[in-house]
N, C-alpha and C positions, 0 to 999 in steps of 0.2 A: 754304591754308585761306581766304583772304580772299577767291581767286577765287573758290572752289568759292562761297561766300556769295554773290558778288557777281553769279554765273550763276543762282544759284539765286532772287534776287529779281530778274532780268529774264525770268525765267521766270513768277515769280508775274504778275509785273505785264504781261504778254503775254499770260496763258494766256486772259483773259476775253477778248481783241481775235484770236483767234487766227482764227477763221469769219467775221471782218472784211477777214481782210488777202485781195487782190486778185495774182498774178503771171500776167506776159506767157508767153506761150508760150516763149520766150527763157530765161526765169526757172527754167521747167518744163521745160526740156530739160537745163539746167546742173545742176539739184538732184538728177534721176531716170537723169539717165546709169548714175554707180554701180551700180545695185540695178534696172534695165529688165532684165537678162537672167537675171537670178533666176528658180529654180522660182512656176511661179503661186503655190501654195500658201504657200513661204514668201516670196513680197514681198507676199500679199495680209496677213500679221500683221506686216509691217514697217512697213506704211500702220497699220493698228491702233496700233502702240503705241508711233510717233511721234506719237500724239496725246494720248499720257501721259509727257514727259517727265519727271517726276519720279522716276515707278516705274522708268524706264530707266534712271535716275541711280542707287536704290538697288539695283536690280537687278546692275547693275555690279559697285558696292561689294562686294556680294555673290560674285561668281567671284572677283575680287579675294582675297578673302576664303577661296575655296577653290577652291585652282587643282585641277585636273586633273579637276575633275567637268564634264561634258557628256554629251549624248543624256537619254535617260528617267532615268537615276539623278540628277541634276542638278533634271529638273523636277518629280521625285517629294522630294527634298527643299526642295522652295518651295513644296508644294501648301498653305500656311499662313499664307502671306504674303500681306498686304492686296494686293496689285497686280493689276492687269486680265490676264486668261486671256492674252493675245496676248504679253506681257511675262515672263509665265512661261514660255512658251514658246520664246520664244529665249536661258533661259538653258538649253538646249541645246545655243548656237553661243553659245560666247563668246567669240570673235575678233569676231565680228559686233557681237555686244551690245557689249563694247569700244571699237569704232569709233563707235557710234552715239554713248556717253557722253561720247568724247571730239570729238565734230564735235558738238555739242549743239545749236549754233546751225544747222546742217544740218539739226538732228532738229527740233527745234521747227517750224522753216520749213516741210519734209518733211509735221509732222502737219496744220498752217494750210492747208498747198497742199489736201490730203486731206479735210478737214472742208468749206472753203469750194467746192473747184471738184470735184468727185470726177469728173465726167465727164471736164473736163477732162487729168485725171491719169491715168485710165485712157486714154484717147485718145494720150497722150504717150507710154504705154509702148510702144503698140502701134507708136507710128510710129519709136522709137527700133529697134525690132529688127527691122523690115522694112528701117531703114538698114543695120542689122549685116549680116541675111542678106544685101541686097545687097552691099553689101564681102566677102562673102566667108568670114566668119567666126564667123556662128551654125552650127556645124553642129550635127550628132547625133552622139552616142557611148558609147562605154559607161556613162557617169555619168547626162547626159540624153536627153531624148526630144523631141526638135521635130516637133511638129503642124500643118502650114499648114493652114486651111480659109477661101481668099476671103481677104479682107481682116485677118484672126484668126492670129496665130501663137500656139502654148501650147507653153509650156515646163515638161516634168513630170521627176523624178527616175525613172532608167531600173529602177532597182527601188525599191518603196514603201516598204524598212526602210531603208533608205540610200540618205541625204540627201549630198549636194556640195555644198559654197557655194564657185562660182567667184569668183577673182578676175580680174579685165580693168583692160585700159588704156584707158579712154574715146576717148583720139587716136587710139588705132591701130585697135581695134573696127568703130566709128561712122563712118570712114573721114575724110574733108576736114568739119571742123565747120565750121555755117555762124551761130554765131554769133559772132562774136570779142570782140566785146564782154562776153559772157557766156561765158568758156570752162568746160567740165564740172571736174568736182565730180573729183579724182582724187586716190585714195588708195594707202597704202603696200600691197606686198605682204604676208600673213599671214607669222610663221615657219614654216618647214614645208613652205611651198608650194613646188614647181615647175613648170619650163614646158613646158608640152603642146604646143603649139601658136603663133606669131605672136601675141602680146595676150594669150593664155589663162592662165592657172596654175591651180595643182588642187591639193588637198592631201588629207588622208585624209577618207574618207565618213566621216560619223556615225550612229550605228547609235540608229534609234527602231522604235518598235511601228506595226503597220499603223492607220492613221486617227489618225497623231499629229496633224496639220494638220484644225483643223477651218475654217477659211475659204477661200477661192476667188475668183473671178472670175466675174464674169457679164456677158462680154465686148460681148453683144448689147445690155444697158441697162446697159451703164458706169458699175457699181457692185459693189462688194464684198460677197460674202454669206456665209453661215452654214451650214457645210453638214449636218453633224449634232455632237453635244454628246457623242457617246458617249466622247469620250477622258480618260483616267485625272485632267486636270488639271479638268475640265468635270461628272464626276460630281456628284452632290446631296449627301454628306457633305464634300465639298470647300469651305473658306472662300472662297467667292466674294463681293468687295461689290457688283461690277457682271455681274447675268446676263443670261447671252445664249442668246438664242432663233434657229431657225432660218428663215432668211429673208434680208431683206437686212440689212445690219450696219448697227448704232446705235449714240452714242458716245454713253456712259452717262458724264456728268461724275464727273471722283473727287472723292469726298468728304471734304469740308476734315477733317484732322489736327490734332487742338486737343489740349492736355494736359487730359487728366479733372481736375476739381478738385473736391474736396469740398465738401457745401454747410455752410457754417458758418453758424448763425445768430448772427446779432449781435444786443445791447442795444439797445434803443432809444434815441437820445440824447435826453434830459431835459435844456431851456435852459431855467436858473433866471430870470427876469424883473431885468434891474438895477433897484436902486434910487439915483436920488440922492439924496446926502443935501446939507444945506444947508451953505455956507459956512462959517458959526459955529461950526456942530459941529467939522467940519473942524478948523478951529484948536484950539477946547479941544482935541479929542482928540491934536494933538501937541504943545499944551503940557504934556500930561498922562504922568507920568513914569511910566516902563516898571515894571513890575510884576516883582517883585523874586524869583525862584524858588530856593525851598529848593531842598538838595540831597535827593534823597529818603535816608529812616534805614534803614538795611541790620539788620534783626534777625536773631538767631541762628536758625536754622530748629532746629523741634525736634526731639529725638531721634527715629530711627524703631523702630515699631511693635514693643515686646518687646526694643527694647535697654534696657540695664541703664542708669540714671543716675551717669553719670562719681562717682570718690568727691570725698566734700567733704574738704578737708584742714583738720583743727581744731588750734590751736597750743593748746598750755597753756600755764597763765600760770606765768610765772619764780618761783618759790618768792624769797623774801625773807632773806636773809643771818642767820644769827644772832648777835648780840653775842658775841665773845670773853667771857670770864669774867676777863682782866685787864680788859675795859673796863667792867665793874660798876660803880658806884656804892657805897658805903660803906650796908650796912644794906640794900643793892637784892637782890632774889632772879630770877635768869629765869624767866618762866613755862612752865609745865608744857603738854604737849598736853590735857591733861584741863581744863588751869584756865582754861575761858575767860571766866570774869570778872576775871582776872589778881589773885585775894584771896591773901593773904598763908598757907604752911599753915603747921600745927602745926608738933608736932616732927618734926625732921628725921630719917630714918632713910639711915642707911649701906646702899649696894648697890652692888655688884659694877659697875661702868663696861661698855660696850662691849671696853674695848682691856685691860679687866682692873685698873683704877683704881680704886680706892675713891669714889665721890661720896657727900660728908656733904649734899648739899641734897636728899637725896631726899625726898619725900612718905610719911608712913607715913597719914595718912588723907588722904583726897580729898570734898569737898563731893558732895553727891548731885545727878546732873548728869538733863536731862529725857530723854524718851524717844528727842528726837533728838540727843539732845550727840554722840552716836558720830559721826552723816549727817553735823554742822556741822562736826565738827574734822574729818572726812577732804575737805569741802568748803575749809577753809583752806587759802588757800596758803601761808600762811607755817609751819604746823603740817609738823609731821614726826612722825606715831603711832608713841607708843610701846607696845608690847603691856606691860603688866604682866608678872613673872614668873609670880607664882601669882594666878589670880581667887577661887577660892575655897581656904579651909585660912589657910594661914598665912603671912603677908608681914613678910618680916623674919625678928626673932626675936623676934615677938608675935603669939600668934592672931587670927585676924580669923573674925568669925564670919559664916555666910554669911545674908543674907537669904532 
């Protein structure tokens, strides 16, 4: 992971110096060995979209991601993807696109060489496989078609729905290299592949639709062009960021990738003006002793809405003991519930007790008591009422007459 970062920001940091950087012919033979004897059509999108190393990186990721997809079914599931047409296109051949991700520092170089010298690059190709024909070993065959005209070789796939992407050995190809100081660029064989031929190897064609390649060569002014947009990945409902027109090829910068961020509006910050205050104050205010905080009084919250109020519980008051009647006084009488001015009564009348005892201290007349004498004595608490037997008729064995 650190590396993939760490390519990834020398990538950043190159890509603006990339139409800057300058390579010897030497430089340009070592780097374009590989990919000189490719079909025109696909090394003119290999110059393409070595000049977007980044989308070649996720593009990758991407086969990676889902092995066994290539040809049209491959780039019909990218047609959504932010990356440049030419990038799309060779996740098609993902042996290829693979190798590019992992030579990165080849791709980058590859796209620099392309941007700044294009004549030059085109020129390089051509002289790499006038070497090869000479050695012996560009031929024609069932897979490709070799074109000489003059000074011009063209290399096309021998049928237009299927593609080959050879691999070769640059030493053995190219015949006695003659730079050694810069020896070519040479890679592993694909799995899959085998060998044709001395250098050669081959593996299965790839099967796309007629006019899957829309770029080319234009071998006469040594520059790569555009040849028509008609294909499935180049259509106008297709999410393109960078489009291309027919003519010569333009390299339409990608456009920086930033995270969308919401627009938040903020407060505006209000700085209150300090004030100093003087010395003196100063000191009073911390000789001055801290201010002393209640706790705060927690009150009952009141009942809610249509509840009933808790009941009150009310004691009664202790009734008051009454004197035995050994503990009388000599000549003392208890007072009566009725007598509450405690006055002495008349004669005494005999009545039948509670427990069935004769009491001689009963009352045979009673003082005429006010209208509330009943309310007061059942208000005493030392009072114990006693109902009379009879209220009106006869009490005792004397009439009592009624009022």
């Amino acid at each position: 992971m650190r590396t993939l970062f760490a390519a990834l920001l020398a990538l950043l940091v190159s890509l603006p110096a990339q139409a800057e950087e300058r390579f010897a012919e030497a430089e340009l033979d070592q780097m374009l060995a590989p990919v000189a004897l490719y079909p025109d059509a696909l090394l003119s999108q290999v110059l393409m979209a070595a000049t977007y190393p980044l989308d070649v990186i996720e593009a990758a990721r991407w086969t990676r991601a889902h092995p066994g997809l290539q040809g049209d079914e491959a780039v019909t599931k990218v047609a959504d993807e932010p990356w440049d047409p030419s990038v799309k296109s060779l996740v098609a051949f993902p042996h290829l696109l693979q190798r590019m991700d992992e030579q990165l520092d080849w791709t980058r170089r590859l796209g620099a060489a392309f941007l700044g010298q294009e004549a030059e690059v085109t020129a390089t190709v051509q002289r790499l496989r006038q070497r090869a024909q000479a050695a012996g070993h560009l031929l024609p065959d069932e897979r490709l078609r070799v074109v000489t005209g003059g000074e011009v070789i063209v290399i096309e796939p021998a049928d237009a729905r299927v593609v080959y992407v050879p691999y070769y050995d640059p030493w053995v190809v190219y015949g006695a290299w003659g730079w050694p100081a810069h020896p070519p660029v040479v890679w592993a064989a694909w799995p899959g592949y085998t060998v044709a031929r001395p250098g050669f190897w081959w593996g299965v064609g790839i099967g796309v639709t007629a006019g899957f390649f829309f770029g080319d060569f234009d071998w006469h002014h040594h520059h790569v062009k555009v040849v028509h947009v008609q294909n499935h990945y180049l259509r106008p409902y297709v999410r393109n960021t960078r489009p291309i027109h027919v003519g010569k090829w333009r390299h339409a910068p990608a456009p920086r990738r930033y995270i969308e961020r919401q627009h938040v509006q903020h407060r505006p910050v209000v700085r209150r003006p300090v004030v100093h205050r003087p010395v003196e104050r100063r000191r009073i205010e911390a000789t001055r002793p801290a201010p002393v905080r209640l706790a705060p009084q927690v009150r009952p919250m009141p009942p809610a809405l249509g509840a009933s109020p808790p009941p009150r519980r009310i004691e009664a008051p202790r009734a008051q003991p009454r004197p035995a009647r050994s503990q009388l006084q000599a000549g003392q009488t208890r007072a009566m519930p009725y007598d509450r001015g405690g006055a002495r009564l008349s004669t005494p009348v005999d009545r039948p007790d509670r427990v069935g005892r004769v009491r001689a201290d009963a009352a045979q007349h009673r003082p005429a008591q006010s209208h509330g004498g009943a309310r007061n004595a059942r208000r005493d608490a030392g009072a114990v009422p006693v109902r009379p037997a009879v209220r009106f008729g006869v009490a005792g064995d004397r009439p009592r007459m009624a009022r």
